[in-house]
BAVEX-141210 format. One record per residue (C-alpha): x, y, z; residue in one letter. Coordinates in steps of 0.001 Angstrom, whole numbers, padded with zeros to 6 digits, always signed. Layout:
<gukes>
XYZA;...
</gukes>
This chain:
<gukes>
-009012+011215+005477X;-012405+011096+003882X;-015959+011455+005462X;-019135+011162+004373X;-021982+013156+006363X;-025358+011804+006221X;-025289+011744+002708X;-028719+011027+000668X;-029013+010867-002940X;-032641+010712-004872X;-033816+010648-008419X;-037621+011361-008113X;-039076+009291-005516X;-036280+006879-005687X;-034239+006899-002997X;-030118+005570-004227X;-028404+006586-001066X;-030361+006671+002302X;-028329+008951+004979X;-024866+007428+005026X;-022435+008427+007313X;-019057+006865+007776X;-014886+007909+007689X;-012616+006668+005259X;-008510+006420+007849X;-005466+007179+006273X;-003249+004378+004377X;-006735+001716+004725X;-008196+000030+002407X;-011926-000270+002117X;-013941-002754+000306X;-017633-001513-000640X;-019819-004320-001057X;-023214-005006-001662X;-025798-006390-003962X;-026446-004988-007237X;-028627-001825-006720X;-027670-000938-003191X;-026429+002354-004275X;-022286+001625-004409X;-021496+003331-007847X;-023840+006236-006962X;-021953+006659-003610X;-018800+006196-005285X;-019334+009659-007678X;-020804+011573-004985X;-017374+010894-002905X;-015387+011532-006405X;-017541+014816-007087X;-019035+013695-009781X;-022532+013792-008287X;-023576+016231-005567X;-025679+014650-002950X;-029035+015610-002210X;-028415+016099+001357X;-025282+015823+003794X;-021688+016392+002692X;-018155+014807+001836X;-015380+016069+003589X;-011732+015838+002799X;-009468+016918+005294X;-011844+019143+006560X;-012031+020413+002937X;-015833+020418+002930X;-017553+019534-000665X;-018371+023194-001556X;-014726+023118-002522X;-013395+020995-005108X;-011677+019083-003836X;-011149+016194-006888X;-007856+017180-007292X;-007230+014998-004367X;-009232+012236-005868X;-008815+009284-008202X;-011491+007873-009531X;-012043+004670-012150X;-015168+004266-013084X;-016867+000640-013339X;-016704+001194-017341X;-013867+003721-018045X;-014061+006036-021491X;-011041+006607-023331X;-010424+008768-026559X;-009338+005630-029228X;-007256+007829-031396X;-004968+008475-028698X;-001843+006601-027626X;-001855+005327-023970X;+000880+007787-023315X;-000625+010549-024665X;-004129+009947-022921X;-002017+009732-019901X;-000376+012986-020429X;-003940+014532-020917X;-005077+012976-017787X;-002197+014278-015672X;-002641+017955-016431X;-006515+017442-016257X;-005448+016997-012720X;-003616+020255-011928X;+000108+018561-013056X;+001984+020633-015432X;+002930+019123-018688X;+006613+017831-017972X;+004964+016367-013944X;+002302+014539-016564X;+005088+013901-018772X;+007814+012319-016200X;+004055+010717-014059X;+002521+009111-017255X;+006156+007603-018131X;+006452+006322-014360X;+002405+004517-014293X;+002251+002784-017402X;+005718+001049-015630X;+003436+000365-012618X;+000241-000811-014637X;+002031-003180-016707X;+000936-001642-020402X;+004724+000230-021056X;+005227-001490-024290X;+001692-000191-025477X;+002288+003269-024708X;+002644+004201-028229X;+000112+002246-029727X;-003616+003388-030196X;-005880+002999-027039X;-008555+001954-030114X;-006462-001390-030003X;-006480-001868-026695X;-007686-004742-025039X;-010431-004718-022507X;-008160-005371-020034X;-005378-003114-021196X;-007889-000635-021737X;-008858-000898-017040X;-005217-000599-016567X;-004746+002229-018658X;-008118+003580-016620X;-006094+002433-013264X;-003022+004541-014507X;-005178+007598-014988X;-006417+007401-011399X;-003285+007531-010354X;-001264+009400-011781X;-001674+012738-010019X;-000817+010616-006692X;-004023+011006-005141X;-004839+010855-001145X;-007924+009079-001553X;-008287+006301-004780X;-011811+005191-005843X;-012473+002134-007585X;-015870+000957-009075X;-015277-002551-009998X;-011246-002308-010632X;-010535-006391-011723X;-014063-007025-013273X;-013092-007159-016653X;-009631-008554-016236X;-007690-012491-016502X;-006486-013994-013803X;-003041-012684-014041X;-004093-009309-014929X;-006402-009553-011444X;-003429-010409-009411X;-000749-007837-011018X;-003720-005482-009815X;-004490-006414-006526X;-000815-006436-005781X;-000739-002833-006924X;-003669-001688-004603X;-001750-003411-001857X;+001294-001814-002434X;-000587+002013-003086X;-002288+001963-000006X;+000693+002588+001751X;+000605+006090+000310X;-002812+006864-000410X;-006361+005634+001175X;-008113+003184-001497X;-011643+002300-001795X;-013346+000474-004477X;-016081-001812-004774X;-016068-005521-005888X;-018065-007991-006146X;-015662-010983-006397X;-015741-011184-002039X;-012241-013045-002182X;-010575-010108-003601X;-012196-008349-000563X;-011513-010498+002182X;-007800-011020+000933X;-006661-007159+000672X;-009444-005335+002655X;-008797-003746+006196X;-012100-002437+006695X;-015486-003450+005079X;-018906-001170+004355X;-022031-003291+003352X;-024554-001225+001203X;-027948-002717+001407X;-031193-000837-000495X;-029022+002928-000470X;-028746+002634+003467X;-025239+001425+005379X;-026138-001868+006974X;-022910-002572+008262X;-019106-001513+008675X;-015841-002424+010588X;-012693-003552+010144X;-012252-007407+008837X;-011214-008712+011989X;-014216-007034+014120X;-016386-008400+011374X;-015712-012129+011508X;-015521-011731+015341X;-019237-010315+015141X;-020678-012667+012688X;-017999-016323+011999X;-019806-019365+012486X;-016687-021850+011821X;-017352-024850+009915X;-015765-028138+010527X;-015338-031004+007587X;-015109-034691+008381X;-013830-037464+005846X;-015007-041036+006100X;-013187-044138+004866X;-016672-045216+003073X;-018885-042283+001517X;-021944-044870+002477X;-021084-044081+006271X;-022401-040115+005568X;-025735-040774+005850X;-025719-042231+009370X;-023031-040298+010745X;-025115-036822+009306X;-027985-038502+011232X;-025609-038872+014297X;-024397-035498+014498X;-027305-033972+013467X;-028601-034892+017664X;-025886-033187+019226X;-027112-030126+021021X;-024883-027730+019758X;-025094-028332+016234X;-026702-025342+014114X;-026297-027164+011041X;-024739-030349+009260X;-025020-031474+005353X;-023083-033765+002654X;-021064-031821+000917X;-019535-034528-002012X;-017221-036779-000203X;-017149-035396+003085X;-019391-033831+006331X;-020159-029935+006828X;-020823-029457+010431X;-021304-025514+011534X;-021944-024437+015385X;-021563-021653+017010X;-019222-022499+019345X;-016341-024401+017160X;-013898-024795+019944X;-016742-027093+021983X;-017619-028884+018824X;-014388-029569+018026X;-014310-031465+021390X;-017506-033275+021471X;-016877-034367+017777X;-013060-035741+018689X;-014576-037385+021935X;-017645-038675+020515X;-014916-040084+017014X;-012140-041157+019753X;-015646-042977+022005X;-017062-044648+018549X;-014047-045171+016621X;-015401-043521+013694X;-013933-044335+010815X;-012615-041116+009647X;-009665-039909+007580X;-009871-036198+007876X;-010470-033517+010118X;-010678-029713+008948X;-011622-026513+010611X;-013002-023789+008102X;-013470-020338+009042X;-016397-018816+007551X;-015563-016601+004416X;-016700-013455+003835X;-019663-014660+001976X;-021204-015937+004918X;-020695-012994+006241X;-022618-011108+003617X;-025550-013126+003350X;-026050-013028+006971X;-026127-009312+007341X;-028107-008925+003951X;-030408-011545+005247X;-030869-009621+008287X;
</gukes>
């Protein structure tokens, strides 16, 4: 759907993008991480034609970027601008023919995404008395309201409550079945819960990318958690555990033990075998996949 050809951008002698190549697949939904300053918004306008690289090229459909293509594009911006003296609905409108929609498609489009965003009852009312997060689902609605193939989103939740967050990522969930989405985030939960692929930014170069499931193949380390009738008994079981071969690491964490190895199915079994052997006095038992956190600090790390 969308590809980005060794694509550089540089202000100066800094370098914000460093050669980044990868393809965006139909109907996916992409989650562009990274730590602050590794180039995501700056990637995100080149894609939405808002900034022209310095070198390489975005393709859409084999629509290369010396033809504008934003028409196909939605874009939200980490910090979306809005006109205050206009009504929701009428910034809508304004939005939808910005985007090559005649005035009654803007009309009949504007009427149908405030429905979808969750702000209908505010569509007459001044976007100046918005809230902050009325005001990022009135900047979703604009994005989409032209029915774009690809949607780009800097940040989309950051500046919404929890509800607001989930009415949201239900939304993305339930576009992406008509349009590709990106966006970047840094809350990794939202990530790992609606994300089918992953791209990891790191200093303006691509460090890594894949879907989820390829990911946590490549990089889980599994965690298991024991529980002890008497907190006192941590200390010497930690000791205990600590000896066993396989262990990579093992640590209090409050009431209970945090033991990681590589191989979780073989720990598992030692740690049953060696508890079943001992009769340790345990009351729980837990296997916890790594999160995508781990995930991220490992490759960043790296």
């Amino acid at each position: 759907m969308l590809t980005a050809k060794h694509v550089s951008k540089k202000y100066g002698t800094h370098t914000a993008v460093d050669d980044v190549s990868f393809t965006l697949a139909e109907g996916r939904c992409i989650a562009l991480l990274g730590p602050n300053g590794a180039g995501k918004t700056t990637i995100l306008r080149i894609l939405s034609g808002l900034l022209t690289p310095t070198e390489g090229e975005v393709e859409l459909e084999n629509i290369v970027n010396r033809v504008d293509y934003r028409k196909y594009i939605g874009y939200l911006p980490q910090y979306p601008v809005f006109y205050h003296w206009m009504t929701g609905r009428e910034f809508l409108i304004y939005s939808g023919q910005l985007a090559f929609l005649s005035k009654a498609e803007a009309v009949k489009a504007a009427d149908d995404v405030l429905k979808k965003v969750n702000i209908v009852k505010a569509k007459n009312k001044r976007i100046g008395s918005y809230s902050g997060g009325m005001k990022q689902r009135l900047g979703l609605a604009q994005a989409i309201i032209h029915q774009p193939k690809v949607l780009i989103l800097d940040e989309p939740v950051s500046s919404l409550d929890p509800i607001g967050r989930r009415d949201v990522l239900t939304l993305m969930e339930e576009l992406k079945k008509t349009m590709t989405i990106l966006f970047s985030t840094h809350i990794l939960s939202d990530a790992d819960e609606i994300s089918d692929e992953m791209l990891l930014l790191h200093k303006g170069r691509l460090v890594e990318s894949g879907s989820m499931a390829e990911l946590r193949k490549k990089y889980q380390t599994a965690t298991i958690e024991l529980e002890f009738q008497d907190q006192q008994d941590l200390q010497y079981y930690e000791n205990k555990i600590r000896n066993l071969q396989l262990v990579i690491d093992v640590h209090v964490k409050q009431d209970s033990l945090s033991v990681t190895a590589e191989d979780i199915n073989l720990l598992r079994k030692v740690l049953l075998e060696k508890a079943g052997e001992e009769n340790w006095p345990l009351t729980g038992f837990a296997l916890n996949k790594a999160a995508l956190e781990d995930m991220f600090m490992k490759v960043v790390k790296q």
